[in-house]
KOLSE-736504 format. One record per residue (C-alpha): z, y, x. Coordinates in pm, whole numbers, plus 32768, in hexadecimal, padded with zeros to 4 digits. Each point is the difference from the previous one (the first is absolute). Layout:
ZYX...
***
This chain:
753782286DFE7FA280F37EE27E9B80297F7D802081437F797F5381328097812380E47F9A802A814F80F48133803F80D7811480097F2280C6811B80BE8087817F7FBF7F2780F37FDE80D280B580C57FA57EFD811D7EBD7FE27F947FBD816D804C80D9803381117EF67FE780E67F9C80D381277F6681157FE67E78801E7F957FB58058815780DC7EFF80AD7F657F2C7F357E9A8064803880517FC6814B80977EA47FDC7EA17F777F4C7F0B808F810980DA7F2280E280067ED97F2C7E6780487FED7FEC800D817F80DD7EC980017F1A7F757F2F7EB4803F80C7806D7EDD80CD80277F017EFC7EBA7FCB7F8A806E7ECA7F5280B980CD7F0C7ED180BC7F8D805B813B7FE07F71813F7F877FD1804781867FE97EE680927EE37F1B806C80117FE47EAB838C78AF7A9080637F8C7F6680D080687F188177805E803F80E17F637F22807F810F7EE9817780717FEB7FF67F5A7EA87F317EF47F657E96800D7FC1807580047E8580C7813A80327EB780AD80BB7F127F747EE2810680B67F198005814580987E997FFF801480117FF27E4A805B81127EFF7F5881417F817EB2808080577FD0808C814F805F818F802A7F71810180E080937FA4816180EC80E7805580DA8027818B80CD7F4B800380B180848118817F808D7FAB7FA8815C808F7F0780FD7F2B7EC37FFC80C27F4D8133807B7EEA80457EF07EBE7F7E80887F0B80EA80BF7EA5804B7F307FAA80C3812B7E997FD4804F7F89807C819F7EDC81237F917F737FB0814A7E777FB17FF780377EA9809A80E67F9E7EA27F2D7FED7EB0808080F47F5D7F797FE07EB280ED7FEB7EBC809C7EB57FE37FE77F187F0580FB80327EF381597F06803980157EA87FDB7FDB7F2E7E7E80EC80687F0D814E7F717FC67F4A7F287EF87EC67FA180C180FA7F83811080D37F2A7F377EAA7F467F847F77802881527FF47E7D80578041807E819B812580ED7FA480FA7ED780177FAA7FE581717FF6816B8052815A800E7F46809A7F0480EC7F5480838138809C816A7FB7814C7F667FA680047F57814E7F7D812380F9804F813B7F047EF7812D7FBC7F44802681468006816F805F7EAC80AA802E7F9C808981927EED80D580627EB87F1580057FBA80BE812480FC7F0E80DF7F017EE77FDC7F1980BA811A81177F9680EE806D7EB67F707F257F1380C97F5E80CE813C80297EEA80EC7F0C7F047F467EC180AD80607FAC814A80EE7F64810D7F7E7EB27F9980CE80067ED97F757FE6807E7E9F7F0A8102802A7F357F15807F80147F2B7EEA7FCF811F7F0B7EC9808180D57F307EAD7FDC80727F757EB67F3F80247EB7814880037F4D806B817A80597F29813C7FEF80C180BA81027F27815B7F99804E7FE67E7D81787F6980737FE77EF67EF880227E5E7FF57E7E7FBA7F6980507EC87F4C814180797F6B7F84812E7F437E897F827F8B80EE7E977FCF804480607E8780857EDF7F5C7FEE7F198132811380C9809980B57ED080757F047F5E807D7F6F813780DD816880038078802A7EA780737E98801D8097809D811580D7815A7F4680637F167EDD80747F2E80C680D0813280B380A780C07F0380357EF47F34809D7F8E811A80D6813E8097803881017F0A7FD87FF27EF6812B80A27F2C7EF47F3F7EA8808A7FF07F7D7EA3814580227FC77FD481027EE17F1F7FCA7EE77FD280E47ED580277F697EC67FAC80727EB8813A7F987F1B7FDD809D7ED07FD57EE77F3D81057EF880AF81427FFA7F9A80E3801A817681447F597F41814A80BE802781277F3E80C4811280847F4B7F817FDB7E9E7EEA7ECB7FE27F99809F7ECA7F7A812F80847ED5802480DA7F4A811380717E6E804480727FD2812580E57E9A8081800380177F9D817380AB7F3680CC7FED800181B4801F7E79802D80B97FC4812D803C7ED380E780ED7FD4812F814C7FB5804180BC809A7F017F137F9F7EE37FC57EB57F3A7F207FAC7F04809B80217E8180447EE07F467F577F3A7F227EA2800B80027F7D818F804F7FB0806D813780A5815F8000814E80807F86811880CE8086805B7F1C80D77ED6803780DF7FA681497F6E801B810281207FE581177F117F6080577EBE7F4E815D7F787F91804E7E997EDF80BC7F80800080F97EFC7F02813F7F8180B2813A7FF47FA080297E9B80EA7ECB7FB981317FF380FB813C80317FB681897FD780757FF67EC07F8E7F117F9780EC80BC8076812F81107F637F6D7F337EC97FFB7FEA7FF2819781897FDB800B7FE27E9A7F4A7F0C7F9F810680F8808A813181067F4D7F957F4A7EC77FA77F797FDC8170817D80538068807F7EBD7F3C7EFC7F1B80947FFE807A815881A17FDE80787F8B80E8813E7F9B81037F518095816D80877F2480D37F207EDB7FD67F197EEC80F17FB67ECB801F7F137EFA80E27F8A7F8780997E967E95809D802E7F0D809C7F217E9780A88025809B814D80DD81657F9C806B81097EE38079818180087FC880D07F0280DA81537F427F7680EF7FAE80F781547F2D7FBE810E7F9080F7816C7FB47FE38053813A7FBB7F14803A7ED27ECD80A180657F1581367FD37EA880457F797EE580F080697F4381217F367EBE800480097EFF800F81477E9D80487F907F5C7EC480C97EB080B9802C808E813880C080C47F0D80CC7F277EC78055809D7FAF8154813B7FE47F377F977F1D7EE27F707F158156816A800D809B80A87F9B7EB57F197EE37FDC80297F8D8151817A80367FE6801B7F237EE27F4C7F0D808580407FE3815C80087EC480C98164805A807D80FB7FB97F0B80DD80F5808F7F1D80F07F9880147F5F7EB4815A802A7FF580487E938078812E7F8780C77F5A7F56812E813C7F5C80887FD37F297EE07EBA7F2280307FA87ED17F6D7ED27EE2805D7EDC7FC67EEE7F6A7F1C7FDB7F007FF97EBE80CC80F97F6B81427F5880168113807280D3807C7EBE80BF80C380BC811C80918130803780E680C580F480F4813B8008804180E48126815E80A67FE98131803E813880F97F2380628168800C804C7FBB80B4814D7EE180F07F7E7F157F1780887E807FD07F4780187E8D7F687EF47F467F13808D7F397F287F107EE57F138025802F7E8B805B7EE57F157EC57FDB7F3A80EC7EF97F33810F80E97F7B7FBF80F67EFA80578179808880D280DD7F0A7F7881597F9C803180FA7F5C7F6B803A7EB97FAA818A80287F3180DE80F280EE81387FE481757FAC8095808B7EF3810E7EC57F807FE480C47E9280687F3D7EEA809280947EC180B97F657F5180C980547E7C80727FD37FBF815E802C7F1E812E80688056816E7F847F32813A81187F067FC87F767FB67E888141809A7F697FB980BB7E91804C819C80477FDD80E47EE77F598159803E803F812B7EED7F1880FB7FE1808581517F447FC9814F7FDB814980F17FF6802B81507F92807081228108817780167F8180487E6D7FE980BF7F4F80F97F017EEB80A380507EBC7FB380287F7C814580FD8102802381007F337F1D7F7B7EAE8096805380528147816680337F937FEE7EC27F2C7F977F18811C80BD7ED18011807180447E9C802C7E767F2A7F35804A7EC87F1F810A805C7E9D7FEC80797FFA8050818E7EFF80CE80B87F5F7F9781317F39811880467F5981727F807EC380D78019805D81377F8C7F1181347FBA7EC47F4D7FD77F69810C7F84807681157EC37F4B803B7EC87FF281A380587F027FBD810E7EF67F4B7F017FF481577F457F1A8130805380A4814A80687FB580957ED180EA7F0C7F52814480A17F9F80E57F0780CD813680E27F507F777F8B7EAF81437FA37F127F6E7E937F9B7F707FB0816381067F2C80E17F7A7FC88173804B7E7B804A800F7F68814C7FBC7E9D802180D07F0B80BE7F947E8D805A81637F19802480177EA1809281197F0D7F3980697EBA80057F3E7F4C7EDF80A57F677F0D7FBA7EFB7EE87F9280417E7F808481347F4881377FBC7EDB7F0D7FB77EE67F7F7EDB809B81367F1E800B7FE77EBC7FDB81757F9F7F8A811180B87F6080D87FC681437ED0808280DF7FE881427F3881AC805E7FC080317FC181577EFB80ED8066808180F77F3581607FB2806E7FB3805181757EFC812A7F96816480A77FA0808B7F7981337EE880CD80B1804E81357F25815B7FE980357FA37FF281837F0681037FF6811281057F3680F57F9181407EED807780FB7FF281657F147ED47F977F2B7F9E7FF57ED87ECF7F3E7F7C7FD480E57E937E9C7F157FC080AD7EA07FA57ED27F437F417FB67EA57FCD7EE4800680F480EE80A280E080C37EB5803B7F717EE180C680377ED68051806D7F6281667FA77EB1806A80447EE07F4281037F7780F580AE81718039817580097FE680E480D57F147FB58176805C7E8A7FA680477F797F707ECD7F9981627F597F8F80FE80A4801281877FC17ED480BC804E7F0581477FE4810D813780657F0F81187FD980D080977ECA81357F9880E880E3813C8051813C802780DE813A801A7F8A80C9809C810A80FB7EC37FFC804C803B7EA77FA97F407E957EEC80FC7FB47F2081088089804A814F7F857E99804F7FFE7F9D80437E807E8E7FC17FAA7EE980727F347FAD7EAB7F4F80B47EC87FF17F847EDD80F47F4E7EB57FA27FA17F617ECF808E80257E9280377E657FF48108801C8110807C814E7FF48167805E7FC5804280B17ED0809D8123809E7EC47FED80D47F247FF87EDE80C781377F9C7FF480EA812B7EE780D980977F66815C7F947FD07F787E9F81697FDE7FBC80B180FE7F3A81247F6F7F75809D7F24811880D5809681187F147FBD812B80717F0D80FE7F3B7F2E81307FB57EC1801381067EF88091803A7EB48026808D7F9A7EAB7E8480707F957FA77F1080F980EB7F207FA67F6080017E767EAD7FF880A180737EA2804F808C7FC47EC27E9D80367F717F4F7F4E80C380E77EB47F8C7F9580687EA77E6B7FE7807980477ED4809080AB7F5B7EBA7F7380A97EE27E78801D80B87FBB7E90806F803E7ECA7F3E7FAC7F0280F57FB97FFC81957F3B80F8806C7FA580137E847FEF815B7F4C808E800F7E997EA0806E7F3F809580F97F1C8109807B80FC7F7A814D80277FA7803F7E66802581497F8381457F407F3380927F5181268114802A809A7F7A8059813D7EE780A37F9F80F680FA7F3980A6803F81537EC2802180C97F9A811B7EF37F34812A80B080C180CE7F268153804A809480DB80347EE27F8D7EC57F8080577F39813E81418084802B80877FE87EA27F6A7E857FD280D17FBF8166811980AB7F7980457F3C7EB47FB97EB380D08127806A80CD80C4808F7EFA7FC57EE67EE47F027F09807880157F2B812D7F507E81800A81057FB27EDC7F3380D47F267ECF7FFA80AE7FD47E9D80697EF47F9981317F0D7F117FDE809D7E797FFC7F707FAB8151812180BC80E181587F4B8038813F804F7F718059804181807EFA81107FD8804B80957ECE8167800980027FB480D881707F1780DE7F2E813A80257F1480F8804280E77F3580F980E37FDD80A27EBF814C800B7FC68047808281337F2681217FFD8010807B7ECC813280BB7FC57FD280C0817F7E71805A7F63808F807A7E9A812980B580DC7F0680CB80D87F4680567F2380FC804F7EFD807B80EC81057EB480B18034803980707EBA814A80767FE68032810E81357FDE8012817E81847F9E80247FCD7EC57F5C7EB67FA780A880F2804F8151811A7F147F767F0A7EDC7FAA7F5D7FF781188148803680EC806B7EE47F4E7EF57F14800F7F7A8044817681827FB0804D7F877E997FDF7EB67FDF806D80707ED5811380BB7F547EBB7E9580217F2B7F257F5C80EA80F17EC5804E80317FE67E737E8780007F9A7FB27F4C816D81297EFD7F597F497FE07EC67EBC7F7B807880E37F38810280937F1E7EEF7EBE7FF77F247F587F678127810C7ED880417FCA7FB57E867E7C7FEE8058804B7F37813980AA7EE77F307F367F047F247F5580317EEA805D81B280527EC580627FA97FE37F3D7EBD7F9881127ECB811880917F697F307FFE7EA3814080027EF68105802A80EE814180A87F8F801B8199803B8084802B816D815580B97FE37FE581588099808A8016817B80DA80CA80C67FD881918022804E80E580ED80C080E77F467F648172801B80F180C2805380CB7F0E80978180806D804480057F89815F802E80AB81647EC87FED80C17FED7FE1817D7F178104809D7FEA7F4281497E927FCB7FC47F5181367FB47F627F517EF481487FF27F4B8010813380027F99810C7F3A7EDC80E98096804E812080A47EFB80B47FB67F8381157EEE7F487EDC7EDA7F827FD97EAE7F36817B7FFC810B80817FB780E980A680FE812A7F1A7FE380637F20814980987EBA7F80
***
């Protein structure tokens, strides 16, 4: 499954095809009333890991993590943003003083030790837009009446309700942190029915280490320390992190604060999202001597406040703080079908609440034992897996994601895929959990051009064993690739195809599974239907997946392409995908379930292919195929000759149908037509030959001594190749022998 937070790589003529603004307003006040009663989902209404293994090697993320000094973050979305409002409400509830003047300099970031963090944060959820402060008066009015408050303002020493002001904060000076936490406590134990299940730290000097980076920490002026059953104590030896940290607020003087600072409260969001897997949304607060500004992140990015002067709205700043700390965790933003027991601070047990097959409320126990796979970004699918157990002790798997408004659902393609030999098989689906519009105040521009509504969706699967990576023979890892393209060929049958094929996208079945069952093909969110044809005729905005396994006329498509005819993606990408993933396999371990330590260098070979830069990527896969191949660039001793001489042939195979397409890109529209007539003509032939190859590579592993190193073994002569234009007469019995009948390649021709 990918890691990447990338944003739905579609048209922008789909992506703004949407209703109409007022069809559309009309569609998010009913998701909002929808929402009111799911008050697990913690919405802006309502009653309101582990680590996933990477789509390349640790090495290759430690690499991409090195090079030049950090820049100012920039979108990164494909679409020009809207510029950012610097509208500020003139109201006399907002302070409406000058501002402080923008952020450190480009300079003063770069030495800034924190900008690293923010830099990363911004990358991940983009530039928050800016709403009217005003909307936090309405965020949480369900955690206290207004009797309630009054009352509390009347009697306490803390608020002079004639002068309007919070005593301690303005006479506080330069104990303005510790005049604030002084007021959190006494709210929250006055206020807060939180039963000693809150506590208010002061953090500013502990370092709350990040999950995602061990080498960065953070220390939030204050923390709200939570306990319960979606919190566990951090590990090691502190007593508060983010993995018990219900939220977090930082203290500044208005003399001092800057961008930066609100910046700052995005680390922290996204921090508690990584070490709490049922997180929905995340919030926190920036406050000085007169005002408070709120940062809130989701799956679809997030938004951040203007100002709200805190002393002309008191009963506000008490709602915020009660918000934030609530003893509900949906109000927190918490996913309460997912609950685990503590015990000291350890979660020992846990359960999940989802549907069944008949729509039917069931609980299943979570495997405390298994690690879950997640995501490794806030903004995007948003990805986690969970390992579970039905009544009958039988492992399920249940997906958590987050799709965009113009994507096919998953479940959609697994429905038609059921009973499919090499693909993963659904069991159930919870769809429409809850959408990522109804977490945003109605001041937020929902038509904004970098703000995607998501919808999550909760599916049941049939488990399955480790993911490709962790093989533990050469036989056990071909053959799983071997029936993965089984699955693909079975899925492109049903009028699917996958687009996302990834290492961590192929599992394995059980140890004693038959041919067709011993990979698996899985994760079809980027899956797309092809209308019984070899390719979907829907042309996209950015390619799909990961530079390692991308196809190079994958690599080289999208809006950044200016040279290339464009063309969509089919299954000859797919089939390459494939094709790179052999070459991670062979050139990235060295042993069993052993990584190759430099196989992700700036100067390896796959660490040239996994460049972020796509020119570099394609050209490096390119002159492999054109002049390279394991004869030039040999793999480490430890694989077979079986193995390599498959990594040879597959290469041969592929290579002249990759250099033909995209030769043909280049020349004209009549030649991209011919190619691609040509080669689609024998799409049944190409998935029995490569199906063939890892067919005879795995009798040569079956017999003894197979796997033996291959270490000086002679260069494997090249193999058999489908010619590219063959001269043959193709049979259009099967529609997929036929060429599409449909307008392709952006381009007005039919083929």
């Amino acid at each position: 499954m990918p890691a990447s937070s990338k944003e739905p790589t579609l048209t922008r003529s789909q992506t703004r095809a949407q209703p109409a603004q007022q069809t559309r307003r009309a569609a998010t006040q009913n998701a909002r009333t929808k929402a009111k009663a799911q008050p697990n989902v913690g919405t802006r209404s309502a009653v309101a890991s582990r680590q996933r293994p990477f789509t390349r090697s640790l090495a290759a993320a430690a690499r991409a993590q090195q090079g030049p000094p950090p820049t100012p973050p920039k979108p990164v979305s494909p679409i020009p943003l809207k510029p950012e409002s610097s509208t500020t409400s003139t109201s006399s509830d907002t302070w409406s003083s000058p501002a402080p003047s923008r952020g450190f300099s480009i300079d003063e970031e770069t030495e800034d030790e924190l900008y690293p963090q923010r830099q990363a944060a911004l990358s991940d959820l983009h530039e928050l837009p800016t709403v009217d402060g005003a909307c936090l008066r309405e965020l949480y009015r369900d955690v206290a009446s207004d009797r309630r408050i009054n009352a509390f303002l009347s009697k306490t020493s803390l608020y002079d309700s004639e002068k309007r002001l919070w005593v301690d904060i303005l006479q506080a000076g330069s104990n303005l942190k510790t005049a604030l936490i002084k007021i959190v406590k006494t709210i929250i134990e006055e206020l807060g029915h939180s039963k000693g299940v809150r506590d208010v730290m002061d953090t500013s000097n502990i370092e709350l280490p990040h999950i995602d980076d061990p080498t960065q920490t953070s220390k939030p002026d204050i923390a709200i320390q939570a306990s319960g059953p979606s919190f566990s104590a951090p590990r090691g030896t502190g007593t508060i992190g983010f993995s018990n940290t219900a939220s977090v607020f930082d203290v500044r003087c208005d003399a001092a604060v800057r961008d930066c600072h609100i910046d700052q409260l995005a680390v922290y969001n996204r921090q508690i999202f990584f070490h709490q897997l049922n997180r929905i949304f995340s919030r926190s607060l920036l406050i000085t001597e007169t005002r408070v500004r709120l940062v809130h992140c989701d799956r679809s990015g997030g938004y951040k406040t203007d100002w709200l002067n805190i002393h002309e709205n008191p009963a506000t700043l008490i709602r915020l703080i009660l918000g934030l700390s609530s003893p509900r965790e949906a109000v927190l933003g918490l996913d309460t079908s997912v609950q685990w027991t503590v015990r000291n601070g350890v979660k020992v047990s846990g359960t999940i609440t989802t549907n069944d097959a008949s729509q039917k409320r069931v609980k299943y126990r979570l495997a405390m034992d298994e690690p879950y796979f997640v995501s490794q970004s806030v903004r995007g699918r948003g990805t986690v897996c969970w390992v579970a157990r039905d009544k009958a002790g039988k492992r399920i798997l249940i997906k958590d994601a987050w799709r965009t408004d113009v994507q096919v659902p998953e479940y959609t393609f697994l429905e038609q895929a059921k009973g499919l030999t090499g693909v993963a098989q659904m069991l159930s689906v919870e769809d429409d959990r809850i959408q990522t519009r109804t977490l945003r105040p109605d001041t937020f521009d929902l038509d904004a051009r970098d703000f995607y509504n998501r919808t999550m969706c909760r599916v049941t699967m049939a488990c399955y064993a480790a993911p490709l990576h962790k093989f533990k023979s050469q036989h056990q890892a071909l053959a799983a690739i071997r029936d993965a393209i089984q699955g693909h060929w079975n899925l492109l049958q049903a009028g699917i195809l996958h687009r996302d094929v990834s290492i961590d996208n192929i599992l394995f079945g059980q140890d004693d599974a038959d041919p067709g069952h011993r990979g698996v093909l899985i994760d079809l969110e980027m899956a797309v239907s092809t209308g019984g044809g070899p390719t979907s005729s829907v042309l996209t905005d950015n390619p799909m997946g990961t530079h390692l396994y991308q196809a190079v006329s994958v690599l080289r498509s999208g809006t950044e392409e200016r040279f290339l005819i464009p063309v969509p993606h089919d299954y000859l990408d797919d089939l390459e995908s494939f094709f790179w993933i052999l070459c991670h396999l062979i050139y990235g371990f060295d042993g069993i379930n052993h990584a190759a330590p430099d196989a992700f260098s700036h100067r390896s070979f796959l660490g040239q292919i996994d460049d972020p830069d796509t020119m570099m990527a394609t050209n490096r896969k390119q002159i492999y195929f054109m002049k390279e191949g394991p004869a030039v660039c040999k793999p480490p001793s430890f694989w077979s000759h079986a193995s390599v001489e498959l990594l040879e042939r597959f290469h041969s195979y592929m290579s002249p149908m990759v250099i033909a397409k995209f030769d043909s890109r280049a020349e004209s529209e009549v030649a991209v037509v011919e190619t691609l007539q040509d080669l689609y003509g024998n799409v049944h032939r190409h998935y029995a030959d490569v199906i063939g190859l890892f067919d005879v590579a795995l009798e040569k592993l079956a017999k003894p001594g197979g796997d033996a190193p291959y270490d000086q073994a002679p260069a494997v002569p090249r193999g058999p190749v489908t010619p590219v234009r063959p001269n043959l007469k193709r049979s259009y019995d099967n529609p997929l022998n036929a060429p599409p009948k449909r307008q392709c390649f952006g381009i007005g021709l039919p083929l």
